[in-house]
N, C-alpha and C positions, 0 to 999 in steps of 0.2 A: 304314618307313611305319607309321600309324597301325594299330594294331589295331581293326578294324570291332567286335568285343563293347566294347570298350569304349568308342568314339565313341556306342554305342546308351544307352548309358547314363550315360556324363560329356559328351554331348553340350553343354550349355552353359559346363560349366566350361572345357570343352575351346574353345571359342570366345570364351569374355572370355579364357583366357591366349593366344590365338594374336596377340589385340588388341596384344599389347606389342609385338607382330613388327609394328604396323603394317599388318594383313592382318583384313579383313572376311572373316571363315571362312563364315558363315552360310551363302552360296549355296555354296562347296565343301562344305561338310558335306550339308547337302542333298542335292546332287549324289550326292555318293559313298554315302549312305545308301537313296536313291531308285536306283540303279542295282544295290545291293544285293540289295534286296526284289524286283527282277526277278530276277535271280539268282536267289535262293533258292527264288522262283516254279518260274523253268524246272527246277531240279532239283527238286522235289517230282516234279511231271507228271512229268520223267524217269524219276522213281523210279518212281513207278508205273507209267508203260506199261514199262518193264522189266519188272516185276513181274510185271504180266499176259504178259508174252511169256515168261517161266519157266513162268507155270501153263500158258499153250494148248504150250509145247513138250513138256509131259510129258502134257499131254491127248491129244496127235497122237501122242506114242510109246507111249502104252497101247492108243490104238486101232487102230495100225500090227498091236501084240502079238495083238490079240483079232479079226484080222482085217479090222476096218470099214473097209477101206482107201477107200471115199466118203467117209464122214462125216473118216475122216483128211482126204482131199483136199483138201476144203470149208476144215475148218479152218487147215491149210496158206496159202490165199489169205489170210486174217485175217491169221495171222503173216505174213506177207511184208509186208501192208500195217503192220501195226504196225512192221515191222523199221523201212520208210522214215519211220514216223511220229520213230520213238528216233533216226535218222540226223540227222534236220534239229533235231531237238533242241535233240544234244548238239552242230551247229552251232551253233545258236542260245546255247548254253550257253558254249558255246567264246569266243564274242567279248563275250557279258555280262562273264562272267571276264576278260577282258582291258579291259573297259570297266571296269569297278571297280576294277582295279590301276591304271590310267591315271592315276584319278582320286586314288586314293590318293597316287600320285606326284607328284602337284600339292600335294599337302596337307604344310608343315614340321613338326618333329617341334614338340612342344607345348612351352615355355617351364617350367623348373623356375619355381617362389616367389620363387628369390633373384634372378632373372632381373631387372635394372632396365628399366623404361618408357625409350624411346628410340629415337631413328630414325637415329642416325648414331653412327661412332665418337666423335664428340664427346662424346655421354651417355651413354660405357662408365665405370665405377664403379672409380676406384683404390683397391685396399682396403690395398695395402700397396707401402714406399718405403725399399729398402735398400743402404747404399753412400753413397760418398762421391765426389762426380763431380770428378775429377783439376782440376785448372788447369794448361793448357799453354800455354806461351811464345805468340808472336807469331806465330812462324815453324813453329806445329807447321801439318799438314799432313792432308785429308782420304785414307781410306787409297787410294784410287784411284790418288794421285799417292806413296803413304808405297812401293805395291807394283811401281810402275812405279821408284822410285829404289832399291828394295833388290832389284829381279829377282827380284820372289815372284809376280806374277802379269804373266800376257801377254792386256790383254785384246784387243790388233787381230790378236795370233794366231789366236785364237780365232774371233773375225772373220775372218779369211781361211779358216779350216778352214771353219767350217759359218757362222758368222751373229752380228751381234750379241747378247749376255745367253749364251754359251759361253765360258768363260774358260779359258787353259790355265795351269796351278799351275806353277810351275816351282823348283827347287832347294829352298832351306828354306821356299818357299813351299809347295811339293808335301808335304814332311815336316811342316810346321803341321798341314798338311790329313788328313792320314795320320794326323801324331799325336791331332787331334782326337776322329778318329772312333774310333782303338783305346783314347782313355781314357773318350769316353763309353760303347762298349760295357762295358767295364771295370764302371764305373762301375753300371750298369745291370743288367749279371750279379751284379754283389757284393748287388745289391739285392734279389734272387731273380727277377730278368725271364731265361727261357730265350733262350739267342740262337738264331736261326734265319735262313738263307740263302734269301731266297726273289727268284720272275722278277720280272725289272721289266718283263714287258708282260704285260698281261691279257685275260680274253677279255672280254666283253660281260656276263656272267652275273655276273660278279666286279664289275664296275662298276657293276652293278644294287642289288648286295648291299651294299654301305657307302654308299651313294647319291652317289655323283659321276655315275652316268647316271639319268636325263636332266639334271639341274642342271645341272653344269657339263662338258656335251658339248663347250661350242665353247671352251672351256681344256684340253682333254686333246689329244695330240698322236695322231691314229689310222693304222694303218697298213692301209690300205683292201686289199689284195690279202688278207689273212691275218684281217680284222677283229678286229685284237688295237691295245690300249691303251697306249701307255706309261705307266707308273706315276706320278700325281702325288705321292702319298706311298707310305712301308712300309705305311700303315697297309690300303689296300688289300687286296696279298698275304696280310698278316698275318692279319687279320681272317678272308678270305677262307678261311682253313685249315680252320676250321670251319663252312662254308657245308653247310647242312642236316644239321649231328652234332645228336645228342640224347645228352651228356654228363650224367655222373650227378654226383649234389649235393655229393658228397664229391670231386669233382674241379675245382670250384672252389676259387678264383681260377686260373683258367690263366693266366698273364701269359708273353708274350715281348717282345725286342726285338731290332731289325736294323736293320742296314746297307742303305742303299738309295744310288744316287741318285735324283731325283725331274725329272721331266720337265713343265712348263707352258707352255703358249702364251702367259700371259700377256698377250692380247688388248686393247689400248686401253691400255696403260702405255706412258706419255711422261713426261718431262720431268726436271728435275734428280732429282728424289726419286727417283729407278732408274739414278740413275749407279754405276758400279763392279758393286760386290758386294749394293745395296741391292737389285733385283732381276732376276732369272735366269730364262732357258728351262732350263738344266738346269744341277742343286745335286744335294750332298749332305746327309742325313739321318737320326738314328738314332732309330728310332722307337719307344715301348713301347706296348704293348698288355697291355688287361685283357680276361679274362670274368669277369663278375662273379653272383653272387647278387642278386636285387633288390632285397632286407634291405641289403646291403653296399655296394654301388653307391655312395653319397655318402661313405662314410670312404675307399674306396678313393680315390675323385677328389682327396682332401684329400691321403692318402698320397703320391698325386702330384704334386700341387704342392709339398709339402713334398721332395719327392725331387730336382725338379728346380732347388728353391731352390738345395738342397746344392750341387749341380755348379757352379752361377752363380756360389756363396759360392767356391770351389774355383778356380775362375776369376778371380777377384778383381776382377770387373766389377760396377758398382751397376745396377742393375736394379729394374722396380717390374714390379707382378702389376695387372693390369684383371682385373673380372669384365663381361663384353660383354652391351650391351643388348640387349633385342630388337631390333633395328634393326642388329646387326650381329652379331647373332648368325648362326652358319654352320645352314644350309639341315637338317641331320640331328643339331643338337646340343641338346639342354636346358639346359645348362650349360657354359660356356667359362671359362676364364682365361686369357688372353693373360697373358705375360711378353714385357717391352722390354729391351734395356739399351743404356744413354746414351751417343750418338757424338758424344764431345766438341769434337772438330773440324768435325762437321756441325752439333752444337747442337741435336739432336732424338733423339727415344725411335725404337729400331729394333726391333720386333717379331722374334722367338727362340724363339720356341714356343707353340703352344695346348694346354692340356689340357682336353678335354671327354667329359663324360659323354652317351653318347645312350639310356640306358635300354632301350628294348626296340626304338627305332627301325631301329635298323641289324638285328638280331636276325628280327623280322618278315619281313626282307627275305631274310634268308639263311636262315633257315626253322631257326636255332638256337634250339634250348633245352634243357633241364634235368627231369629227374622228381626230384621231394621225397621227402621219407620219406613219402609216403602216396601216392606214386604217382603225382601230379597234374603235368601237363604243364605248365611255366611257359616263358614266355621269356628265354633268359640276358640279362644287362645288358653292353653292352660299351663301353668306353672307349677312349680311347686321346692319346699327345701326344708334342709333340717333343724330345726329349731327345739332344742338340737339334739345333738345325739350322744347320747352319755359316757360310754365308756370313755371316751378320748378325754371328756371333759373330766369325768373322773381323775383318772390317772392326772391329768392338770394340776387340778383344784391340789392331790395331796402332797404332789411331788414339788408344788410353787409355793402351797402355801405350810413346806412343813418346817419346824422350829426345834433347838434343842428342848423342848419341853411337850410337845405334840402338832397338831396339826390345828391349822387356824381355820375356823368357816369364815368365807365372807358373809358381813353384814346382811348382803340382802337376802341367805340362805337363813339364816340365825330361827327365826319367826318359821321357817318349814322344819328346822332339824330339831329346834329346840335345845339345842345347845351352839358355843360360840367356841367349842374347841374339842379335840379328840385327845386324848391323853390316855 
């Protein structure tokens, strides 16, 4: 969420950049500012009738000491009535407090500079276009039907287990899948990302904290008897490690990354474009994550996309990078770049990872931050994106690299699958 010192004073800048998100801020800002100053009201008064209930309780114990045990008594009734005065209070205080975080939660994280005007993915900004999109026969094949004729994926199994968008991997399909994910952790560690194992269901507080609650509540799968979460991404858990640390400056960049699978409802997706592999109630995912310095925060974001290029290149899939408008930009990010890469048998760009930066938004939330060399209390910057995420890459890899004879692995897969072709 937004940090309130600083809406008190970039208040308007903060509201022409929210404009590109296509969002009149004015009456949120307002809102959340005005609920503020009550706030801050009620804890003054609080402070002070506390205050005075320190000085009459040491009033009452000297006169207790010096005998006056009337004028004790007297003053006694005062305090008691101030007691219920600071009760209703910090009532009173208790739900300002939660009126102002509400409010804040309504409010998206503010748009970085590069951020393009736009209200749809249509006006997301390609800043870059690499690879060379194969030309396949007549006869080649979308992979839905490439993994139904080589017994790499069972999707009406999966269907029969639990439901459609469950797929079950099977044989060298199971072993793509496997392989995938041990070369991009691989890949990820060699890059200095710590790998870390963490739950895939979370509580409420964790969901609070990278902001997927309240946003996108009615896409996370809940499990109401235990009120725990399934994880739509690692980025969750991850993040969530350091929920209220106060890390020191020399321990920056923390970066990890892990293996998840990822759980989504999904809600209101139809039609051809979510056939196969293009979209899932539950995938797998390998996620990295930064904390960053606030100085640092934009070379990192670059380092990452640069990193996840590598792995694309490595793949030997053509892929291009979006940087996302306001208008599609995600709810807690200032900066995104989407990465596609091209399904040649579908004829359209398949999104394979975001990496974005959210500044101090997520940070705010989980009450993380950092002391400087001078002591001063900042809020760490955290990042994070997918590196990457398999099903889309799937569907890539079979439907790019398939041949009238079977399916080719690229080389730098060969050594995790163990084999150099699917037939």
């Amino acid at each position: 969420m937004l940090d309130l010192s600083v809406v008190r004073t970039q208040k308007e800048e903060i509201i022409a950049a929210l404009d590109k998100r296509g969002i009149d801020a004015d009456t949120l800002i307002d809102n959340a500012l005005a609920a503020d100053e009550k706030r801050r009201g009620l804890q003054a008064t609080l402070d002070q009738k506390l205050a005075a209930a320190n000085v009459l309780a040491k009033e009452i114990g000297e006169l207790f000491t010096s005998g006056k045990e009337n004028e004790a008594t007297a003053k006694k009734e005062a305090s008691s009535a101030l007691k219920n005065e600071t009760k209703d209070l910090q009532s009173q205080l208790s739900e300002a407090e939660n009126e102002v975080k509400q409010l804040l939660f309504s409010i998206p994280n503010v748009p970085n500079a590069l951020v393009p005007a736009g209200q749809s993915e249509d006006d997301n900004e390609e800043v870059l276009r690499v690879g060379d999109i194969p030309t396949l026969s007549k006869k080649a094949l979308p992979h839905w039907e490439l993994a139904t004729k080589y017994k790499l994926i069972d999707f009406e199994l999966g269907n029969k287990i639990t439901g459609a968008g469950f797929p079950v991997y099977t044989g060298k399909g199971a072993r793509l899948q496997r392989a995938l994910i041990s070369f991009f952790l691989d890949q990820n560690t060699a890059a200095g990302y710590e790998e870390v194992q963490v739950p895939h269901l979370v509580n409420e507080a964790s969901g609070f904290g990278t902001g997927q609650l309240p946003d996108k509540e009615g896409q996370m799968y809940h499990v109401g008897a235990d009120d725990l979460y399934l994880i739509p991404t690692a980025e969750v858990p991850i993040t969530n490690l350091f929920r209220g640390e106060m890390v020191a400056e020399n321990q920056l960049p923390i970066t990890r990354t892990g293996y998840t699978p990822c759980f989504r409802r999904e809600a209101g997706s139809y039609g051809a474009h979510v056939r196969g592999l293009n979209r899932l109630h539950q995938f797998d995912k390998v996620e990295i994550v930064r904390l960053e310095h606030p100085d640092k925060a934009y070379d990192a974001l670059d380092q990452m996309v640069d990193h996840v290029q590598e792995i694309l290149k490595k793949l030997e899939l053509p892929y291009r990078i979006l940087r996302l408008c306001g208008g599609d930009l995600g709810f807690t990010a200032a900066l995104t770049y989407d990465f596609e890469v091209f399904s040649t048998a579908q004829e359209r760009w398949l999104e394979v990872s975001s990496v974005s930066n959210f500044e101090s938004y997520q940070s705010t939330r989980l009450k993380l931050r950092f002391k400087d060399k001078e002591g001063n209390r900042q809020w760490v910057h955290t990042l994070n994106g997918s590196a990457l995420a398999l099903p889309r890459i799937m569907a890539g890899l079979l439907e790019n690299n398939q041949t009238e004879d079977g399916i080719r692995i690229p080389e730098a897969l060969v050594p995790y699958t163990g084999f150099d072709k699917i037939t």
